[in-house]
Biopython code that builds the backbone (N, CA, C, O; Angstrom):
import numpy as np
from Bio.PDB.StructureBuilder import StructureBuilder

atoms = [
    (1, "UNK", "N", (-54.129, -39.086, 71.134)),
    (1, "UNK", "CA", (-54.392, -40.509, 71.262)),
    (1, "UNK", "C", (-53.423, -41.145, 72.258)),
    (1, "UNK", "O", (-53.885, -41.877, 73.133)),
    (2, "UNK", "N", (-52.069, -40.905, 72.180)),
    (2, "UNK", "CA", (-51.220, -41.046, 73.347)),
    (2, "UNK", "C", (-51.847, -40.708, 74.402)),
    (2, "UNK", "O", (-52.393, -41.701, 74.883)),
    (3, "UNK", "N", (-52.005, -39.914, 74.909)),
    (3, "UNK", "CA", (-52.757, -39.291, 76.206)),
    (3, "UNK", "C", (-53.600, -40.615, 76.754)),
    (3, "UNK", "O", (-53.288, -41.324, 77.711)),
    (4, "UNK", "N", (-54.677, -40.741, 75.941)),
    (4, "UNK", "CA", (-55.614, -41.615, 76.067)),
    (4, "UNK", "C", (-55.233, -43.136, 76.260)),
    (4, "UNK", "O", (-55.715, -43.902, 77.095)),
    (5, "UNK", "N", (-54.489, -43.350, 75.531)),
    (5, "UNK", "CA", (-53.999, -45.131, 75.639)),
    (5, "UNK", "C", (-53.455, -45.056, 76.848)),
    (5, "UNK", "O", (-53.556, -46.095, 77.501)),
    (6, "UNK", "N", (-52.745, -43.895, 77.516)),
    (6, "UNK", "CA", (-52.007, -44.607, 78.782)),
    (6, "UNK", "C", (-53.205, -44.153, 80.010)),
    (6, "UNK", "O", (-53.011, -44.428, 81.194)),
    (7, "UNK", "N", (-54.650, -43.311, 79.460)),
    (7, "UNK", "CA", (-55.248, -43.300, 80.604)),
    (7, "UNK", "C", (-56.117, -44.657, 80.475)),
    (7, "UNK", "O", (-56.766, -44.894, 81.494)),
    (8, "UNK", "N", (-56.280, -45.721, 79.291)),
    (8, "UNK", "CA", (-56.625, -46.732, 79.258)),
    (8, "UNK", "C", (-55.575, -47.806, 80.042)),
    (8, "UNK", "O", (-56.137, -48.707, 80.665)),
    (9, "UNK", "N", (-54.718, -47.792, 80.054)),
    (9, "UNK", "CA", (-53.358, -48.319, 80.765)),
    (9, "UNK", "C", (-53.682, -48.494, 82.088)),
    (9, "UNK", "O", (-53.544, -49.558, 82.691)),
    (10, "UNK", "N", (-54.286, -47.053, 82.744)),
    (10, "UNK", "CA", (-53.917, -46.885, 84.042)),
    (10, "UNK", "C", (-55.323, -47.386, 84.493)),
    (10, "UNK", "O", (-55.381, -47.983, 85.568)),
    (11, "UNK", "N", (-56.342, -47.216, 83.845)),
    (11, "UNK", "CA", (-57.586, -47.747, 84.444)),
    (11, "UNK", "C", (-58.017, -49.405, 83.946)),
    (11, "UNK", "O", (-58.598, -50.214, 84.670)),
    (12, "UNK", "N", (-57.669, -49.590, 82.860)),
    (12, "UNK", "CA", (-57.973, -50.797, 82.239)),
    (12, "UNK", "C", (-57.922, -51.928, 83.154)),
    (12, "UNK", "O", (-56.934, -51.680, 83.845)),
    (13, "UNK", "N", (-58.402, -52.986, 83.539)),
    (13, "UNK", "CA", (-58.061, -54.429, 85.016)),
    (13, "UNK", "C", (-57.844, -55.188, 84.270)),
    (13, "UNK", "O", (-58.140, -56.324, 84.641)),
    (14, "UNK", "N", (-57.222, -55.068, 82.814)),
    (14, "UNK", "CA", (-56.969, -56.605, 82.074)),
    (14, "UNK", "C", (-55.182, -56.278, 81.026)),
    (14, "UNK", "O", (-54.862, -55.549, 80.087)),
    (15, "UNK", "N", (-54.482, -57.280, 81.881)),
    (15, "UNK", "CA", (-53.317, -57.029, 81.450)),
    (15, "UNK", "C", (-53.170, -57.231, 79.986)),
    (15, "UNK", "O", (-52.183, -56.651, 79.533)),
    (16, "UNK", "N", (-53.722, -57.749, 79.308)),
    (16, "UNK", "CA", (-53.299, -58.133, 77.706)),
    (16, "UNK", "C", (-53.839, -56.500, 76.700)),
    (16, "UNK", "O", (-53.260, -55.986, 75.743)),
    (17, "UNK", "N", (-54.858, -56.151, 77.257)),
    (17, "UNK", "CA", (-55.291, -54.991, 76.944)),
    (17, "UNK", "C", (-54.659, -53.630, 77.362)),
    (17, "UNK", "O", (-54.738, -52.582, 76.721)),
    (18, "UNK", "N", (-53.979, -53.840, 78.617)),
    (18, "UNK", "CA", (-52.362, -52.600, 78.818)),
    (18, "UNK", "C", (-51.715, -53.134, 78.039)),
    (18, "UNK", "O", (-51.594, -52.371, 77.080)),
    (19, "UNK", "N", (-51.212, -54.021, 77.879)),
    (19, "UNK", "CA", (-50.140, -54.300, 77.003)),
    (19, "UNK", "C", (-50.279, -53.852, 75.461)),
    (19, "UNK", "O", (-49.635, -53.012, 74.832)),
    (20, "UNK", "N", (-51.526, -54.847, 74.990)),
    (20, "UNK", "CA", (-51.938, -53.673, 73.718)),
    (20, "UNK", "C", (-51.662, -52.458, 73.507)),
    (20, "UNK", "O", (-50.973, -52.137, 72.539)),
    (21, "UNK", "N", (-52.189, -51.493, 74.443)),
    (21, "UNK", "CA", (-52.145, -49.732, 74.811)),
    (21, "UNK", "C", (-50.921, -49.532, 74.913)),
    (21, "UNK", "O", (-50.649, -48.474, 74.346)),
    (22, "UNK", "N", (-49.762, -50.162, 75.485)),
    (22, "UNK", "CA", (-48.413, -49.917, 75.570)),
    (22, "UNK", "C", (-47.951, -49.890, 74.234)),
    (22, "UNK", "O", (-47.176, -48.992, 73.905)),
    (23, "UNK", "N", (-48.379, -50.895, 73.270)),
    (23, "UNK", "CA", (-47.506, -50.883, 72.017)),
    (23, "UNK", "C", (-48.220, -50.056, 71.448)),
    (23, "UNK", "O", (-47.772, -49.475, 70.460)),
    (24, "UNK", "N", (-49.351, -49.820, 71.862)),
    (24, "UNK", "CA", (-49.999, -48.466, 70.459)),
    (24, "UNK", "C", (-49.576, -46.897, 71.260)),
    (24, "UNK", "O", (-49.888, -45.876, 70.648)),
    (25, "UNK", "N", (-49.093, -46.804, 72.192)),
    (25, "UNK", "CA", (-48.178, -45.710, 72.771)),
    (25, "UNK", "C", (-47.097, -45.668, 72.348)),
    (25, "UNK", "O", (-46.605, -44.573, 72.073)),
    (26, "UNK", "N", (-46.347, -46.921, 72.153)),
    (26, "UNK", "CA", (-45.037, -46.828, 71.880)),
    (26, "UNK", "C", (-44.892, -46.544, 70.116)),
    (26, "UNK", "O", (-43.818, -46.121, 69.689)),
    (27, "UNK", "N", (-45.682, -46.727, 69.466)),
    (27, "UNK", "CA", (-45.803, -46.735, 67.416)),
    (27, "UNK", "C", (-46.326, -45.152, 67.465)),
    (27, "UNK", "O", (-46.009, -44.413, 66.533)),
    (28, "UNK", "N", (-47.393, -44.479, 68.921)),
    (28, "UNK", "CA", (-47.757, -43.072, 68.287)),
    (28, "UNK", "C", (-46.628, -41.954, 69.223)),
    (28, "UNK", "O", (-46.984, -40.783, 69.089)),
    (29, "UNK", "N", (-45.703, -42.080, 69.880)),
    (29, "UNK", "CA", (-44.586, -41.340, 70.886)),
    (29, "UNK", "C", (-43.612, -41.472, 69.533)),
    (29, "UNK", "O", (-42.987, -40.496, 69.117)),
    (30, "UNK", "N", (-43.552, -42.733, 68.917)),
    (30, "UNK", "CA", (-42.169, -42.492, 67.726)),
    (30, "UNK", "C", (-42.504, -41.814, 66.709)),
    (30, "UNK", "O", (-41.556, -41.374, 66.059)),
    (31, "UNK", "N", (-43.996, -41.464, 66.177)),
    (31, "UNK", "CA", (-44.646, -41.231, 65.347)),
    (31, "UNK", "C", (-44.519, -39.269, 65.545)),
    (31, "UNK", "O", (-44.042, -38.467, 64.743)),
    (32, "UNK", "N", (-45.198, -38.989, 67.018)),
    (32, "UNK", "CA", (-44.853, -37.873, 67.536)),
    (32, "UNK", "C", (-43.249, -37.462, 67.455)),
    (32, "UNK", "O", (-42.900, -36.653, 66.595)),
    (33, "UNK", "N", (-42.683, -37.798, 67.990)),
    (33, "UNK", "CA", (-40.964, -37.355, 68.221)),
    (33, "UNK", "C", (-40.679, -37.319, 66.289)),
    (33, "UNK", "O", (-40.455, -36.198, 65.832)),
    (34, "UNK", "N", (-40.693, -38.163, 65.573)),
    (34, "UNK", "CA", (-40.182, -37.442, 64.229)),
    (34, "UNK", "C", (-40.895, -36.740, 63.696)),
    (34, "UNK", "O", (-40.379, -36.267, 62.683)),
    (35, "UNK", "N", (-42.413, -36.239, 63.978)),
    (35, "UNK", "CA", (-42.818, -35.235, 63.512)),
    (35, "UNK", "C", (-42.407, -33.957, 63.928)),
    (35, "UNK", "O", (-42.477, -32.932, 63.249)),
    (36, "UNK", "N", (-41.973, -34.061, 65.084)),
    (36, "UNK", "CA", (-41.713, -32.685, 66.220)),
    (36, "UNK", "C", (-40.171, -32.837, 65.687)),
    (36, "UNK", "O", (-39.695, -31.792, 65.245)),
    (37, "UNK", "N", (-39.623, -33.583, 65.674)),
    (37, "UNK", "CA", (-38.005, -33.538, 65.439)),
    (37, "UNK", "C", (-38.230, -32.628, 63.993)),
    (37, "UNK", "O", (-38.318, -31.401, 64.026)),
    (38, "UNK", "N", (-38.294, -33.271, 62.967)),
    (38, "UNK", "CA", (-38.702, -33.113, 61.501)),
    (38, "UNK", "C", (-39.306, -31.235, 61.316)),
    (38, "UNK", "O", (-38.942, -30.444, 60.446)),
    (39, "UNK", "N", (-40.255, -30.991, 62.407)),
    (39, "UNK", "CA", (-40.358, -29.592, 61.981)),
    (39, "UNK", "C", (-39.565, -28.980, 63.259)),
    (39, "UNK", "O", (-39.718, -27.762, 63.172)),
    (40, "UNK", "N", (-39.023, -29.188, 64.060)),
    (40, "UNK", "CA", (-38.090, -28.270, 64.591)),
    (40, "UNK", "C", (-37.040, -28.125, 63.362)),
    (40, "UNK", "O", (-36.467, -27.040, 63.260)),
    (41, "UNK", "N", (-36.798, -28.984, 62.573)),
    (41, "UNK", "CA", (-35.486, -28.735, 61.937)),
    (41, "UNK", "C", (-35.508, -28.066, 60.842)),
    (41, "UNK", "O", (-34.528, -27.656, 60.222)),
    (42, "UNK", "N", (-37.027, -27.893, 60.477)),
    (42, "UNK", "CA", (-36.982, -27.778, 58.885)),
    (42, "UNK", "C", (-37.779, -26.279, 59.503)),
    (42, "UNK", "O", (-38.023, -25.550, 58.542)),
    (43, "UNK", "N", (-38.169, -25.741, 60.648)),
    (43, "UNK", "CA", (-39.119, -24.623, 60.616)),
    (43, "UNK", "C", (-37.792, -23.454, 61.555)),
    (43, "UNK", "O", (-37.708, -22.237, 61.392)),
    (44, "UNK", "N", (-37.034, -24.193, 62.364)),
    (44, "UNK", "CA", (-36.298, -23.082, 63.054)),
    (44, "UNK", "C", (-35.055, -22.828, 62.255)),
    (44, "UNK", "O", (-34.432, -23.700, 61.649)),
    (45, "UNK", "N", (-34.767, -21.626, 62.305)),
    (45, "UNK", "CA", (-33.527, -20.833, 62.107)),
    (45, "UNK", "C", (-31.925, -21.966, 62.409)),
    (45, "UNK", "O", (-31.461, -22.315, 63.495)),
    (46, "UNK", "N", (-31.385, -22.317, 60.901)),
    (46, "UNK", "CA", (-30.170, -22.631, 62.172)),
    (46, "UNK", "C", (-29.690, -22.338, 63.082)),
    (46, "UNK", "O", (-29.273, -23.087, 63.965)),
    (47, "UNK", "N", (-29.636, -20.578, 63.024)),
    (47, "UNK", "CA", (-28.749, -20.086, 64.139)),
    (47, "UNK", "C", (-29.336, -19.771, 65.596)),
    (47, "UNK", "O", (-28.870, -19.161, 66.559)),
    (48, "UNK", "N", (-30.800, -20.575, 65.319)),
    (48, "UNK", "CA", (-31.623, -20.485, 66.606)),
    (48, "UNK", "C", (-31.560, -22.253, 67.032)),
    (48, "UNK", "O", (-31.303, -22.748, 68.130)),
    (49, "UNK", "N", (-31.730, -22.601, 66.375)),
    (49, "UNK", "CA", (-31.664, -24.538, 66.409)),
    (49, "UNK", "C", (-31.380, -24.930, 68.006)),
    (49, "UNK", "O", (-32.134, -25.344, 68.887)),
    (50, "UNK", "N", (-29.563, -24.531, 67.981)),
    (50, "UNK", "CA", (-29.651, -25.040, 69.712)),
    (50, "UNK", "C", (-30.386, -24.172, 70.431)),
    (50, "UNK", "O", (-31.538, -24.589, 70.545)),
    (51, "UNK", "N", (-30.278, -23.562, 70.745)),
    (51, "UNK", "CA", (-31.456, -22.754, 71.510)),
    (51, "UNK", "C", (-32.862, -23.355, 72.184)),
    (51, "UNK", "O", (-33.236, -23.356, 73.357)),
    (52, "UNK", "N", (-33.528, -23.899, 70.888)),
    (52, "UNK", "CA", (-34.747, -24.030, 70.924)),
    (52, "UNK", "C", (-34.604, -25.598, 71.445)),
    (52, "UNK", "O", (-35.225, -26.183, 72.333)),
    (53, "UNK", "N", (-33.437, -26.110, 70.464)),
    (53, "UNK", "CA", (-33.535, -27.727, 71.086)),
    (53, "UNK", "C", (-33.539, -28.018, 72.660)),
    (53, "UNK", "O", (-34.067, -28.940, 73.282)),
    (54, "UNK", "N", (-32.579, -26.649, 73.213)),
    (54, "UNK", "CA", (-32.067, -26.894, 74.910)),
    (54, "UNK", "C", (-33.329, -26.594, 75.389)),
    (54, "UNK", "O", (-33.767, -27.415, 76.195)),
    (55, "UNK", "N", (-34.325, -25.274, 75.017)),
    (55, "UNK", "CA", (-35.430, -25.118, 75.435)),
    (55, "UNK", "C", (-36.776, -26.342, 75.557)),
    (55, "UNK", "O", (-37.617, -26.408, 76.453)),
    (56, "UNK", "N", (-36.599, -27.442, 74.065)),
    (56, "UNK", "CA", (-37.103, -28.261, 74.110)),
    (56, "UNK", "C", (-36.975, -29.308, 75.199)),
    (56, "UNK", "O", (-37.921, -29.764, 75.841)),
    (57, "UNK", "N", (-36.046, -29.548, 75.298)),
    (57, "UNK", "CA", (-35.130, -30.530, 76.539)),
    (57, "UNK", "C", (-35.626, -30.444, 78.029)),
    (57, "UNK", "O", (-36.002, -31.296, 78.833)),
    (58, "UNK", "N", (-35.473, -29.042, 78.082)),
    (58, "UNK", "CA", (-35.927, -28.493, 79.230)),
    (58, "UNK", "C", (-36.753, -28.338, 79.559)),
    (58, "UNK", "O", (-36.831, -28.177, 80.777)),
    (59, "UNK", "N", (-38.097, -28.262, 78.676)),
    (59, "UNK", "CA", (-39.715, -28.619, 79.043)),
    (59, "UNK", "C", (-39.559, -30.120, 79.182)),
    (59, "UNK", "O", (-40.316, -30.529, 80.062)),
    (60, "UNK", "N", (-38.910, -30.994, 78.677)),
    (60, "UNK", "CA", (-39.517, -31.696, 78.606)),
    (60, "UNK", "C", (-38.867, -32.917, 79.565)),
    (60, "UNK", "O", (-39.374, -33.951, 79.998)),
    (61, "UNK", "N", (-37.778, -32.452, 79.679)),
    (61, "UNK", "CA", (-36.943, -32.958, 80.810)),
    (61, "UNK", "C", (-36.716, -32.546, 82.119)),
    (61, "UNK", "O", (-36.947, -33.240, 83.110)),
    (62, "UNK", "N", (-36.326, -31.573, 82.124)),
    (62, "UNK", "CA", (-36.229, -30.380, 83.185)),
    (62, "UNK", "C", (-37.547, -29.876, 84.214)),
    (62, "UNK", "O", (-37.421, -29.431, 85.355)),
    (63, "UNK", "N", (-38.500, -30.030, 83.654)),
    (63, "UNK", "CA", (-39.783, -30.139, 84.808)),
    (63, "UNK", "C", (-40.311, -31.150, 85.353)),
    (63, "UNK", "O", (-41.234, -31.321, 86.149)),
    (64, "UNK", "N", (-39.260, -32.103, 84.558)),
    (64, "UNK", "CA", (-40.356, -33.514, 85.175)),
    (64, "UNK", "C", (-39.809, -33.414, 86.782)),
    (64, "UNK", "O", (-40.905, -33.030, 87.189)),
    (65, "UNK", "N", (-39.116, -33.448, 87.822)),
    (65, "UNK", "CA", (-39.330, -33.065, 88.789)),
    (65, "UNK", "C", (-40.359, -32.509, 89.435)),
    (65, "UNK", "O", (-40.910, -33.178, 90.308)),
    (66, "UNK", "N", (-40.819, -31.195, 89.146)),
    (66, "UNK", "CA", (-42.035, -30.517, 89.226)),
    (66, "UNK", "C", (-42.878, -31.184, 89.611)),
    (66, "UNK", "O", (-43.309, -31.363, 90.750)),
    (67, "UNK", "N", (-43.355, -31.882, 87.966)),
    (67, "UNK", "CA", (-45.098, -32.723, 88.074)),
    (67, "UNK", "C", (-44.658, -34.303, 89.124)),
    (67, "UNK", "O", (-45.476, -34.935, 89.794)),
    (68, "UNK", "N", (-43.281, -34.597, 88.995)),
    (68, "UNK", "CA", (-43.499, -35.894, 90.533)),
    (68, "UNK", "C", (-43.599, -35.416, 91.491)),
    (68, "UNK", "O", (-44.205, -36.080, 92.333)),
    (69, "UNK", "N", (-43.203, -34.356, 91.815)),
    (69, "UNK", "CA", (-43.174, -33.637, 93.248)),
    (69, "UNK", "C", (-44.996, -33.274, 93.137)),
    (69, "UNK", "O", (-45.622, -33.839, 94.034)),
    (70, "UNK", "N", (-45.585, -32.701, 92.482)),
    (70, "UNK", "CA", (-46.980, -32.482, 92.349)),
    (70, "UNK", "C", (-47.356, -33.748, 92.413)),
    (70, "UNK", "O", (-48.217, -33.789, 93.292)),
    (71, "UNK", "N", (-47.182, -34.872, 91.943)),
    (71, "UNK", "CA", (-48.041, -36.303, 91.581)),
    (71, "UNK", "C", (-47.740, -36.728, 93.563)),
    (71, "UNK", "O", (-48.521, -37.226, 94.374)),
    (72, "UNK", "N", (-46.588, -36.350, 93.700)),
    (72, "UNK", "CA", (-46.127, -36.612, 95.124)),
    (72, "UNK", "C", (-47.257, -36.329, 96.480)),
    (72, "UNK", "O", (-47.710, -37.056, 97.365)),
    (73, "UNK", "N", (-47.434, -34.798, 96.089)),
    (73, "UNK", "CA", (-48.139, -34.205, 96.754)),
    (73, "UNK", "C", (-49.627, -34.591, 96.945)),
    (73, "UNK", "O", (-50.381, -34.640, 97.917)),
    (74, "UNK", "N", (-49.766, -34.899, 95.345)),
    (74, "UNK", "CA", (-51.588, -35.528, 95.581)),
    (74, "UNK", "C", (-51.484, -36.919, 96.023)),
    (74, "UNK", "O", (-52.537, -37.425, 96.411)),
    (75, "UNK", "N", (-50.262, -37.753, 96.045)),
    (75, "UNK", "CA", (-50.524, -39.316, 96.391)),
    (75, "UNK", "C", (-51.450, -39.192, 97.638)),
    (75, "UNK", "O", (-52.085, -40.245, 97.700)),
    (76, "UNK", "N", (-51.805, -38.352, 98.669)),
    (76, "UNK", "CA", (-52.552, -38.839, 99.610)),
    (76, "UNK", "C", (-53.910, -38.782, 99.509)),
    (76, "UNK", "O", (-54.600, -39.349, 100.356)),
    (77, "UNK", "N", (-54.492, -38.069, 98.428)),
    (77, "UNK", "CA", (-55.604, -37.788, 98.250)),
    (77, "UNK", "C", (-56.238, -38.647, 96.717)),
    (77, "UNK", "O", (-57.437, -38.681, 96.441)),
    (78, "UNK", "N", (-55.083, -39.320, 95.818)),
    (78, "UNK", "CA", (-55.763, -40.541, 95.050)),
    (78, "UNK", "C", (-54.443, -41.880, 94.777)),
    (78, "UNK", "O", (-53.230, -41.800, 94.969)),
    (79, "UNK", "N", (-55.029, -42.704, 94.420)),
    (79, "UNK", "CA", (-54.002, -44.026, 93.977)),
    (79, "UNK", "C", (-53.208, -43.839, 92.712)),
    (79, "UNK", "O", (-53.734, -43.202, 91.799)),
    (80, "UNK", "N", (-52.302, -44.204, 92.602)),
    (80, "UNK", "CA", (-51.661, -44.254, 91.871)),
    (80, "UNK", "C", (-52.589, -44.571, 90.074)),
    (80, "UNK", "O", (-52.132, -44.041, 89.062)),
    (81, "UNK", "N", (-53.738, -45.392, 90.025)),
    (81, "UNK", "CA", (-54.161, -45.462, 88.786)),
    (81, "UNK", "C", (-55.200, -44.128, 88.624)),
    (81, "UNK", "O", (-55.746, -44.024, 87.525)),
    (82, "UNK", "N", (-55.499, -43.123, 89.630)),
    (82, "UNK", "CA", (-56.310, -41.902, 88.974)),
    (82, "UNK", "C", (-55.446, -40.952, 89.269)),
    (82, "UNK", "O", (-55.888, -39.827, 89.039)),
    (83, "UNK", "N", (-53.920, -41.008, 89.875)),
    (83, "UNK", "CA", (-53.244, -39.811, 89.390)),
    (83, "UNK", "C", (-52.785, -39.727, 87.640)),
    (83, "UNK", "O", (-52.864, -38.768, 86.871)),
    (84, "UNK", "N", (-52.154, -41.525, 87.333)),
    (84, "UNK", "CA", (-52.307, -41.485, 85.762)),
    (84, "UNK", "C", (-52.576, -41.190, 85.256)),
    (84, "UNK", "O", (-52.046, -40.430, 84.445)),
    (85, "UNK", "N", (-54.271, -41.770, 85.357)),
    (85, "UNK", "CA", (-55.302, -42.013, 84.619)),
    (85, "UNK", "C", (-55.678, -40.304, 84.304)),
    (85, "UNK", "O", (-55.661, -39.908, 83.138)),
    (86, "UNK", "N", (-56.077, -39.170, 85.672)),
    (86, "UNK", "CA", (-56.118, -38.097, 85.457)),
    (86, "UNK", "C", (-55.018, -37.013, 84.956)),
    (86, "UNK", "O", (-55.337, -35.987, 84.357)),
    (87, "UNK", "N", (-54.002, -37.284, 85.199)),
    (87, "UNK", "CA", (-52.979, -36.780, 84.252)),
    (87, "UNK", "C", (-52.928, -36.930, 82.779)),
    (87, "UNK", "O", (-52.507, -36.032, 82.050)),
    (88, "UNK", "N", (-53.343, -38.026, 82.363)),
    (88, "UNK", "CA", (-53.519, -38.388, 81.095)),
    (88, "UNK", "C", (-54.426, -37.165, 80.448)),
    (88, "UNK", "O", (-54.200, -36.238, 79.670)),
    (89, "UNK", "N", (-55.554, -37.646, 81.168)),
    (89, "UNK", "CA", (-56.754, -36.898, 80.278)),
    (89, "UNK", "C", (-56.582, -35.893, 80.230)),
    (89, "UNK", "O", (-56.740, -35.241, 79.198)),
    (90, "UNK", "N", (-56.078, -35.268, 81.669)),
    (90, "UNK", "CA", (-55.863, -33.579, 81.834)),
    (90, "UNK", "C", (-54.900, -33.262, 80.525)),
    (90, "UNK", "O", (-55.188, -32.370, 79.728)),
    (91, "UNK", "N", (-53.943, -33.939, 80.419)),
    (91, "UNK", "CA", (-53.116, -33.779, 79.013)),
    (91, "UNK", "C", (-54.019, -33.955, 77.431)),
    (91, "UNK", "O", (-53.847, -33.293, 76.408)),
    (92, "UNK", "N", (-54.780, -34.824, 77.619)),
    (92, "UNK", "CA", (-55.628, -34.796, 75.769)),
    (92, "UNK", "C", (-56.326, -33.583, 76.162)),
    (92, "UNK", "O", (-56.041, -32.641, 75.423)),
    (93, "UNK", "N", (-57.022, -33.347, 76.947)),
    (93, "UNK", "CA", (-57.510, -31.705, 77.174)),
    (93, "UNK", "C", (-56.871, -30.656, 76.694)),
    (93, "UNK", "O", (-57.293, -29.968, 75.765)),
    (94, "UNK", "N", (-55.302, -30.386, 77.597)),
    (94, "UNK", "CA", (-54.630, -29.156, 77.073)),
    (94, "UNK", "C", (-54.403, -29.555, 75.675)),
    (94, "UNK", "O", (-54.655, -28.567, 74.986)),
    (95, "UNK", "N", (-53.977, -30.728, 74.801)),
    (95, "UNK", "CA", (-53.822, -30.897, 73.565)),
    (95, "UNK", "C", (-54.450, -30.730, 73.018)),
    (95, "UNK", "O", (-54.069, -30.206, 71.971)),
    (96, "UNK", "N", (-55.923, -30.982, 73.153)),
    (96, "UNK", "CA", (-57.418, -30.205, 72.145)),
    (96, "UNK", "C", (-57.182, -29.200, 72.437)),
    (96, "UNK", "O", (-56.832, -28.482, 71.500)),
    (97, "UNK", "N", (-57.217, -28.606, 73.710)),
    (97, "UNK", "CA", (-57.266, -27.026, 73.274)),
    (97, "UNK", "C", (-56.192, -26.117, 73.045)),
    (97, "UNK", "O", (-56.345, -24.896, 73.080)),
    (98, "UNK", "N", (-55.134, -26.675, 72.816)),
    (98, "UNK", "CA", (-53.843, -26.363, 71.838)),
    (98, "UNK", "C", (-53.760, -26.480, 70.369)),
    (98, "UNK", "O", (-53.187, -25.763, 69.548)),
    (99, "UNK", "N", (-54.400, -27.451, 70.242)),
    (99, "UNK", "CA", (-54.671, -27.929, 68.815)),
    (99, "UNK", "C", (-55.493, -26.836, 67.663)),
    (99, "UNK", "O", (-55.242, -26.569, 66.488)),
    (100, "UNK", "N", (-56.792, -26.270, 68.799)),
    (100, "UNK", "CA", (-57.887, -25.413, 67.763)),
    (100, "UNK", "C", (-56.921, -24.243, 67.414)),
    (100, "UNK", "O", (-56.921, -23.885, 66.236)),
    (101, "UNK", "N", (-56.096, -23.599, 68.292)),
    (101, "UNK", "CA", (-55.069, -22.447, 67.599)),
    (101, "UNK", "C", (-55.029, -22.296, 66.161)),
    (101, "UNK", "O", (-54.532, -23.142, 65.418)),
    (102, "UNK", "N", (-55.542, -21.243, 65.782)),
    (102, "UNK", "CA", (-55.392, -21.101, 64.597)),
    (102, "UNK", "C", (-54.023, -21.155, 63.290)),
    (102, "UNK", "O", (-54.096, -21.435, 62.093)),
    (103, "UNK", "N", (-52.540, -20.657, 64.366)),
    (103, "UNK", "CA", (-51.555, -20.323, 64.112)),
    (103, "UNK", "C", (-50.821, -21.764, 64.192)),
    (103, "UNK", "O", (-49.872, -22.086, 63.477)),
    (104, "UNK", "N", (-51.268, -22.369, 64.933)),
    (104, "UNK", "CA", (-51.157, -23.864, 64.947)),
    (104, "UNK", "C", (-51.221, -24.809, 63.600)),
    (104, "UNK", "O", (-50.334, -25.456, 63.044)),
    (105, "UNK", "N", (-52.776, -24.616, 63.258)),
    (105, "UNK", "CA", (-52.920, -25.667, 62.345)),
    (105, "UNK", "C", (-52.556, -24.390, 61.066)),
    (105, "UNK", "O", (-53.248, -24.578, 60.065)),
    (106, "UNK", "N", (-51.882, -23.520, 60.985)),
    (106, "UNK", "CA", (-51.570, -23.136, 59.809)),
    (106, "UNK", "C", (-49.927, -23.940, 59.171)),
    (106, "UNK", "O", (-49.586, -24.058, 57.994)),
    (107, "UNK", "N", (-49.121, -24.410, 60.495)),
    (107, "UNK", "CA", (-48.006, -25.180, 60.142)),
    (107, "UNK", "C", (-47.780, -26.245, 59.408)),
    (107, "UNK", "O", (-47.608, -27.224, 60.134)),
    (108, "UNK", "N", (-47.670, -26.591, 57.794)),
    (108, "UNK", "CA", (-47.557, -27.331, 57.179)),
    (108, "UNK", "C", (-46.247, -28.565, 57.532)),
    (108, "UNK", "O", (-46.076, -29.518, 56.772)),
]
sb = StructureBuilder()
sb.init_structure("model")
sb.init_model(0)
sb.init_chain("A")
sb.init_seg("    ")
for serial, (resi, resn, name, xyz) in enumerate(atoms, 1):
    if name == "N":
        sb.init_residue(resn, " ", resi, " ")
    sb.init_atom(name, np.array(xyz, "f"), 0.0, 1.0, " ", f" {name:<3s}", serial, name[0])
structure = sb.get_structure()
């Protein structure tokens, strides 16, 4: 649903309605982060913990370079609201099809 509100963000032409999408991004990103916090802590190994946290960090920090340098690269070929807008979706995509994993939804 994150995914989606900010590809509503990026295409939407009515500011009160981004703004909406901003705060329902911002209630489901806090919603996400203590669920993901909450089972990193309670599913990994202490003695793996940092490990996985630096690994976490590092996807998630550490490539963002990468995808601007990629978002960089396509600026000549779309505007700034369908590199968003398509980044977005391209993301609820890989998340559905991350999601059907079987080994996935076995994680309580």
């Amino acid at each position: 649903m994150n995914s989606l509100c900010l590809a509503g963000v990026a295409f939407v032409p009515w500011f009160a309605a981004a703004a909406g999408l901003s705060v329902v991004r911002g209630f489901l990103i806090g919603f996400g982060v203590a669920l993901w916090e909450t089972m990193m802590m309670e599913l990994v190994p202490d003695r793996l913990l940092s490990r996985v946290v630096s690994l976490d960090y590092f996807g998630s920090y550490g490539l963002m370079p990468v995808g601007l340098a990629l978002s960089a690269g396509a600026s000549g070929f779309a505007g700034p609201a369908e590199l968003i807008g398509g980044g977005a979706i391209l993301s609820a995509l890989l998340f559905l099809a991350a999601v059907r994993l079987p080994w996935l939804r076995a994680v309580d």
